[in-house]
N, C-alpha and C positions, 0 to 999 in steps of 0.2 A: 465481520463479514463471513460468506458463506465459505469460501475458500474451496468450493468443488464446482467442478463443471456440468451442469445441466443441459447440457446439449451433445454431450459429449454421446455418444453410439457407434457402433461397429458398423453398421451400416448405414451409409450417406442417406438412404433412402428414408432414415427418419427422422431429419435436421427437421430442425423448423425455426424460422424465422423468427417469432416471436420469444424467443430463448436469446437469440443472440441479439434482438433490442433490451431484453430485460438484462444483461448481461454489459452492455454499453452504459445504457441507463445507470444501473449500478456503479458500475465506475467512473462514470461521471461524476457522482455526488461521493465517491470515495476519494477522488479526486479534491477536492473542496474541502474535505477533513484534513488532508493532508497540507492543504495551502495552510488550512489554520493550526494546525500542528507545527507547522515549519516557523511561522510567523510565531508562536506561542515559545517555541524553543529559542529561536532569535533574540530574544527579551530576554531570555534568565541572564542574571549578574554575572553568574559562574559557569566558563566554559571548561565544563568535566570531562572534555576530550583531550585538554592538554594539562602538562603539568605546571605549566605555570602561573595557574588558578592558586597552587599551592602558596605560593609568593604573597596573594593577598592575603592571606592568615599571619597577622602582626605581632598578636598578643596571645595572653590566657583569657581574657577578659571578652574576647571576641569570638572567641572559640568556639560557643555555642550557636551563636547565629551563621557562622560561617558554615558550621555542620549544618544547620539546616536548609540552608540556601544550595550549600552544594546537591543535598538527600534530593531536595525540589528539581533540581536541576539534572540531578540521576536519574529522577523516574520521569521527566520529560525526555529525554534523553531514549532512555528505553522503549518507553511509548513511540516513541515518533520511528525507531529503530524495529520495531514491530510490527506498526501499520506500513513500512518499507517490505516488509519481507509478506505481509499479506497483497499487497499489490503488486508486487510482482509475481506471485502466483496466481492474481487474478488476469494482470494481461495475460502470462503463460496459458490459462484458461481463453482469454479473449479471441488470441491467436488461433489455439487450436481450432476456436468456434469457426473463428475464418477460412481455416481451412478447411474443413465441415461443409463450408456455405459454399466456395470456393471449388469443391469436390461435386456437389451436390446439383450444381447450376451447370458444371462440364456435363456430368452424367444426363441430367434433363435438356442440354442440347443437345449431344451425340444421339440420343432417341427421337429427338423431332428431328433427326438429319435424315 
């Protein structure tokens, strides 16, 4: 995702609307990656957050699958721990836009007062 704010400007005077629907839009459907991410993480066999994943490693003989199930389970893990830190500098973005729009709609009624 884009991770910057296109709406963002110095001056209210040149919000525009259609940036902070393309900006909603957006994270709607990042939103939806993220359900599936969360459900996809939900599934792995190996919770690699705790140590007592370690507990299920019995033998020598299983050792290999277990390493790989964990590795699966790390880079979901990470994944989903990634797309967390880009969405919340997208709302951090969404926010701003709102205050933008927020700013921008005070200033255009204080002039028709």
């Amino acid at each position: 995702k884009k991770g910057v704010n296109p709406g963002a400007s110095s001056s209210t005077s040149e919000f525009k609307l259609s940036l902070l629907e393309d900006s909603l839009t957006e994270l709607q459907k990042f939103e939806g990656e993220m359900k599936i991410k969360s459900s996809v993480l939900s599934r792995v066999r190996i919770d690699v957050s705790s140590t007592s994943s370690l507990s299920k490693l019995k033998d020598k003989s299983s050792g290999g699958k277990f390493k790989s199930e964990f590795e699966d389970s790390s880079h979901k893990l990470q994944d989903y721990n990634e797309c967390l830190g880009i969405e919340v500098n997208e709302r951090k973005n969404l926010l701003e836009m709102l205050r933008q729009c927020r700013s921008y709609h005070t200033d255009k009624f204080v002039e028709l007062q």
